[in-house]
TORGU-623250 format. One record per residue: x, y, z of N, C-alpha, C in turn; residue number from 1; residue in one letter. Coordinates in Angstrom, 1 decimal. Layout:
N
      nx      ny      nz     cax     cay     caz      cx      cy      cz  num  residu
       X       Y       Z       X       Y       Z       X       Y       Z  NUM       a
...
//
This chain:
122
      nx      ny      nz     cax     cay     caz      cx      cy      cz  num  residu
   -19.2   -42.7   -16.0   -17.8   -42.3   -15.8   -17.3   -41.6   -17.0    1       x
   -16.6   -40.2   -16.7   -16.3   -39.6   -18.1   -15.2   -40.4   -18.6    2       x
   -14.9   -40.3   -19.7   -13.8   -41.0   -20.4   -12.4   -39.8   -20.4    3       x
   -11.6   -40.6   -20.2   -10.4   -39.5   -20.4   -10.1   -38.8   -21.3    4       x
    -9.3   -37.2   -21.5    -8.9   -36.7   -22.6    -7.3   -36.3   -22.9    5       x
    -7.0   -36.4   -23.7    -5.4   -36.1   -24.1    -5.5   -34.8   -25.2    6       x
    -5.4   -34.1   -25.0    -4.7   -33.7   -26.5    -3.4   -33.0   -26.8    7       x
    -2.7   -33.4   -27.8    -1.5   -33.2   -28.2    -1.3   -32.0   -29.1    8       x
     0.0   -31.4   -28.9     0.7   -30.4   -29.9     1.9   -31.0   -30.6    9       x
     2.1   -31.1   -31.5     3.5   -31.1   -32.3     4.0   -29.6   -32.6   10       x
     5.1   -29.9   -31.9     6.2   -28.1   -32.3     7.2   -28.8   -32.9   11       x
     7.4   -28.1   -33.9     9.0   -28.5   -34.9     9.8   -26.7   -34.8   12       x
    11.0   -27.7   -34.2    12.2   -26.8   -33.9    12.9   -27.3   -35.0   13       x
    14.3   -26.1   -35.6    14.9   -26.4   -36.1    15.9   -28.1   -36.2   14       x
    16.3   -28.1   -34.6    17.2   -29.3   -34.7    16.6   -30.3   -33.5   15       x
    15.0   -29.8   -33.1    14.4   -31.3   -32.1    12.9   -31.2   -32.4   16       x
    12.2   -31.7   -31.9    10.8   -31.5   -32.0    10.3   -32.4   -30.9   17       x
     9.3   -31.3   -30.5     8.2   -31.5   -29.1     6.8   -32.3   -29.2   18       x
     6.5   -33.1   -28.7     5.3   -33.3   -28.7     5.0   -33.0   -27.2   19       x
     3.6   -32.2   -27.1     3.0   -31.6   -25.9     2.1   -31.8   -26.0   20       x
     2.1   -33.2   -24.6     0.7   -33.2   -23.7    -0.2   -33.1   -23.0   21       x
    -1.2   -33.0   -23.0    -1.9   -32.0   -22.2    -3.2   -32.7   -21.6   22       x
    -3.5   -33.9   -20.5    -4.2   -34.5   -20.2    -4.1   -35.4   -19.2   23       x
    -4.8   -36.8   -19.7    -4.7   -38.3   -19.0    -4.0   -39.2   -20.1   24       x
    -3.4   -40.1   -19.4    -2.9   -41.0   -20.4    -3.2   -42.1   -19.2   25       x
    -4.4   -42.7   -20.7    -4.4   -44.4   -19.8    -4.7   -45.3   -21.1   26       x
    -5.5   -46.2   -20.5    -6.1   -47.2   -21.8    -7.0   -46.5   -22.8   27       x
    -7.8   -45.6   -22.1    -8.4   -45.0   -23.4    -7.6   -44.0   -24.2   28       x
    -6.7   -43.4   -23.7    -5.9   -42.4   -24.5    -4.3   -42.6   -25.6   29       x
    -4.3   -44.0   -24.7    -2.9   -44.8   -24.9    -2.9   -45.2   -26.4   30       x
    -3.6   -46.0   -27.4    -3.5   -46.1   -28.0    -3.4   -45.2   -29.2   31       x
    -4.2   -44.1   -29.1    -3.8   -42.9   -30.3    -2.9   -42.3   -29.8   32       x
    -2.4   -42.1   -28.6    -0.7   -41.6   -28.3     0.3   -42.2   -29.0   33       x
     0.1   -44.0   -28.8     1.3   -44.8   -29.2     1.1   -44.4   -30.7   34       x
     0.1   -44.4   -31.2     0.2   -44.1   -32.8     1.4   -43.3   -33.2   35       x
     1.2   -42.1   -32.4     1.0   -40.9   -32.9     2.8   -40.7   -32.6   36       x
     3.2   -41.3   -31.6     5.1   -41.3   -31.3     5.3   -42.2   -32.2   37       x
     5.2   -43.1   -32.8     5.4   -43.7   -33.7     5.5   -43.4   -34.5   38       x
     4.9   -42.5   -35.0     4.8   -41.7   -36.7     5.9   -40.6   -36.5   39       x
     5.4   -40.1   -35.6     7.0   -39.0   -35.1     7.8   -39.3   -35.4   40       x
     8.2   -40.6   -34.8     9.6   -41.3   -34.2    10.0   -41.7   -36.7   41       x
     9.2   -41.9   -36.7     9.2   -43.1   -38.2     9.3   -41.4   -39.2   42       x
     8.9   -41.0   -38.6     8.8   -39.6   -39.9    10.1   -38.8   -40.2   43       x
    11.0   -38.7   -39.5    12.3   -38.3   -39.1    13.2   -38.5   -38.5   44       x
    14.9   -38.5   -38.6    15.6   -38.8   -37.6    16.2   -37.1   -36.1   45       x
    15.2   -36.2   -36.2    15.5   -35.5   -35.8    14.8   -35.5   -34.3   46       x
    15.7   -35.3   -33.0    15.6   -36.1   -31.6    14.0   -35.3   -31.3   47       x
    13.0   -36.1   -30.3    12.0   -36.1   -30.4    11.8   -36.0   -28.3   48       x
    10.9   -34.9   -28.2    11.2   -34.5   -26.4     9.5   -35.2   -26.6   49       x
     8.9   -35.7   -25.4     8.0   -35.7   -25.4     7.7   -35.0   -24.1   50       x
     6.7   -33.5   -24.0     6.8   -33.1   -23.1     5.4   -33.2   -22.1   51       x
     5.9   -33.8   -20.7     4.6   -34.4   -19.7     3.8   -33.1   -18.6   52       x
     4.1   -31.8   -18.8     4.2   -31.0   -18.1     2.7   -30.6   -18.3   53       x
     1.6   -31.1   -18.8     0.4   -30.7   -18.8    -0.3   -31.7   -18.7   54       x
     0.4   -33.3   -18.1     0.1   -34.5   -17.6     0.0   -34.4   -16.5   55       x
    -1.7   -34.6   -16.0    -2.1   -35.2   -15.3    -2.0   -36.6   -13.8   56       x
    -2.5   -37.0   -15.1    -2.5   -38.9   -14.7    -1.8   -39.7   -15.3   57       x
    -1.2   -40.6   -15.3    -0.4   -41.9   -16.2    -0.2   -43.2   -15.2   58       x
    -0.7   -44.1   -16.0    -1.2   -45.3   -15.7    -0.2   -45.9   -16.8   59       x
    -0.2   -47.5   -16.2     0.2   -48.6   -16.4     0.1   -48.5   -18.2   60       x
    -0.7   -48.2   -18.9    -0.9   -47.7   -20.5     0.8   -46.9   -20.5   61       x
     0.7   -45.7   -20.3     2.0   -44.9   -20.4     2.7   -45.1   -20.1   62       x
     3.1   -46.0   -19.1     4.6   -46.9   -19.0     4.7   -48.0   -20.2   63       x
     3.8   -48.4   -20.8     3.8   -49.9   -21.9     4.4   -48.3   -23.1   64       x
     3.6   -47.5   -23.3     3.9   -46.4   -24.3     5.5   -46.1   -24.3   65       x
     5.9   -46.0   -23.0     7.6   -45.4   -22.9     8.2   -46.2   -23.4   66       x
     7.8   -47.7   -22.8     9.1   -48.6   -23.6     9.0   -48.9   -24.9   67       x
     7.5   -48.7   -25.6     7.5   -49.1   -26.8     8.2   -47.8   -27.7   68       x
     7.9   -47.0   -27.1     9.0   -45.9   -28.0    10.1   -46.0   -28.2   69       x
    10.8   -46.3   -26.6    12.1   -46.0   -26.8    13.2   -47.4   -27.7   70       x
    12.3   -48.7   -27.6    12.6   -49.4   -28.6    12.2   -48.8   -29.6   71       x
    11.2   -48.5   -30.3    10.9   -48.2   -31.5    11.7   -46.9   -32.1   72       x
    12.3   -45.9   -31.3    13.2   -45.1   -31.3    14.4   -45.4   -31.6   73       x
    15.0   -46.4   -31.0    16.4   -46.8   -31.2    16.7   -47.6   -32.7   74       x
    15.3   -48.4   -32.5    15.3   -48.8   -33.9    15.5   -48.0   -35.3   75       x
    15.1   -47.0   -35.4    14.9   -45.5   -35.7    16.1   -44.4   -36.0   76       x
    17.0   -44.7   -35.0    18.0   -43.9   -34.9    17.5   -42.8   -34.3   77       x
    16.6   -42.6   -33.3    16.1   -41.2   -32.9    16.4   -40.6   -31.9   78       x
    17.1   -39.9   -31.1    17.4   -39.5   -30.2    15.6   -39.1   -29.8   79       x
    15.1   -40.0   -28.1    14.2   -39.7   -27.7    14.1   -39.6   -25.8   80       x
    13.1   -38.7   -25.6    13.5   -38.5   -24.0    11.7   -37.8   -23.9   81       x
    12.1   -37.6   -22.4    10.8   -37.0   -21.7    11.4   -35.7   -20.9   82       x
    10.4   -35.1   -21.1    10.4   -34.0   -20.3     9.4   -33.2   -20.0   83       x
     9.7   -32.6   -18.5     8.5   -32.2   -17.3     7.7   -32.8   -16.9   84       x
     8.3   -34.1   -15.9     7.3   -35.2   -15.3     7.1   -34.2   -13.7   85       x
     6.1   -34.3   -13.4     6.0   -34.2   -12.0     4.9   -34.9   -11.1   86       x
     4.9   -34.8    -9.4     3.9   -35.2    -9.2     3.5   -36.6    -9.8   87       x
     2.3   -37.1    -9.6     1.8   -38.4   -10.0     3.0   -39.6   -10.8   88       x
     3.1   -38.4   -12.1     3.7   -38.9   -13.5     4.8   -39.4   -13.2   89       x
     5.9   -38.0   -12.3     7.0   -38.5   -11.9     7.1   -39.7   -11.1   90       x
     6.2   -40.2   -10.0     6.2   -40.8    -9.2     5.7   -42.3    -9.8   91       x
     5.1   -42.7   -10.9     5.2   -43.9   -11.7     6.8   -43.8   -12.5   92       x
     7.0   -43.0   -13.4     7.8   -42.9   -13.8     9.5   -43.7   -12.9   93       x
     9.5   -42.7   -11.5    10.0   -43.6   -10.7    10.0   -45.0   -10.6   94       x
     8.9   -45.4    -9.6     8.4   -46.6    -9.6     8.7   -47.7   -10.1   95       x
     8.3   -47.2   -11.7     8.8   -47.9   -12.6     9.7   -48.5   -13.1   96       x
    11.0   -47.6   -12.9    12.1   -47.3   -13.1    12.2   -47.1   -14.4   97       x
    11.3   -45.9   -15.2    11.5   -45.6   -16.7    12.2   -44.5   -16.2   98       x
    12.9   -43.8   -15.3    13.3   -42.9   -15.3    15.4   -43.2   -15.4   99       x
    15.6   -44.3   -15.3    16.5   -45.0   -15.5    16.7   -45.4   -17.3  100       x
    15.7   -45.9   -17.3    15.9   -46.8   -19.0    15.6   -45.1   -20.1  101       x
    14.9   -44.5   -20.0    14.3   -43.1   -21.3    14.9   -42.1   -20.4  102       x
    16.0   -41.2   -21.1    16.6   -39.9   -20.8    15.1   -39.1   -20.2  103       x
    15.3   -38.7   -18.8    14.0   -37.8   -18.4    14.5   -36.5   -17.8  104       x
    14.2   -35.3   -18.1    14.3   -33.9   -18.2    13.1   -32.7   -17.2  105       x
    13.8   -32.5   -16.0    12.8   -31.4   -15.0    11.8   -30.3   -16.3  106       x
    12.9   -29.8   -17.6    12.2   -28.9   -18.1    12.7   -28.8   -19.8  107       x
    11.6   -28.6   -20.4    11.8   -28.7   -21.4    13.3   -28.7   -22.1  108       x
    13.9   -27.1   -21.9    14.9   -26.9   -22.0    16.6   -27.3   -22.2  109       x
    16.5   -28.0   -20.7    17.0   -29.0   -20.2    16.9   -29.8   -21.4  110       x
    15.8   -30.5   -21.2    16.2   -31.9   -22.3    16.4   -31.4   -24.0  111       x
    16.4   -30.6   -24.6    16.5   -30.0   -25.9    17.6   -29.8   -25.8  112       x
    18.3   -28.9   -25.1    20.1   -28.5   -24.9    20.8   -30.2   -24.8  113       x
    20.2   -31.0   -24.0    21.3   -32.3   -24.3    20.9   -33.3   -24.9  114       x
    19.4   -32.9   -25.8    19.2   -34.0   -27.1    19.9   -33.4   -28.1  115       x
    20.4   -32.3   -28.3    20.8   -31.6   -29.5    22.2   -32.0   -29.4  116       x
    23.1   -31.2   -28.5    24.6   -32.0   -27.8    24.6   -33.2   -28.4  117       x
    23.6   -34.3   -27.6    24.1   -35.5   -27.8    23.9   -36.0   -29.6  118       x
    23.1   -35.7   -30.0    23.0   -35.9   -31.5    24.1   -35.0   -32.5  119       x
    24.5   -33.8   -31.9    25.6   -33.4   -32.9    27.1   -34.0   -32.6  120       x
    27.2   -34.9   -31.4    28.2   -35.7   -30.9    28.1   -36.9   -31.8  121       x
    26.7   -37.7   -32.5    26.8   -38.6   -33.0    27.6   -38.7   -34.3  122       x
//
């Protein structure tokens, strides 16, 4: 069985920064993801989109990832959210009800225009 693949972009915008996914997120991929929001999240207080629009699959791993961020974000002070769930992703995300607890965004844009809003309101 092949093993899954993820690979990530970090984009830094002036006043948010993206990380962009581009794969599977499960048990094999989960753990260098969670690193890797974490160091984000711990590196700065500037609001942090994680974007799902080149996600695949997500499993029960990437729902344990959402909540640990978004605690580990608040802890943080970080304004954090998701954006461009569809399909599959969207449909755990539902399920789940992480679409309730993590600010989630149809499109990038969208969630950048009211992470930035809401952080210059802070």
């Amino acid at each position: 069985m092949a093993r899954a693949k993820l690979t990530t972009d970090v984009v830094r915008h002036l006043d948010y920064r993206v990380l962009e996914l581009t794969g599977e997120i499960d048990m094999h991929t989960g753990p260098a993801l969670r690193d890797l929001i974490f160091e984000l999240i711990e590196e700065e207080r500037r609001p942090l989109v994680v974007d799902l629009t080149g996600v695949s699959f997500c499993d029960s791993a990437g729902v344990n990832i959402a909540v640990a961020a978004r605690k580990h974000a608040a802890r943080h002070g970080v304004m954090f959210a998701f954006a461009g769930l569809s399909g599959r992703v969207d449909k755990v995300f539902r399920i789940t009800g992480m679409d309730r607890l993590i600010p989630t965004y149809a499109t990038l844009p969208e969630a950048a225009l009211d992470l930035i809003r809401s952080d210059l309101a802070d």
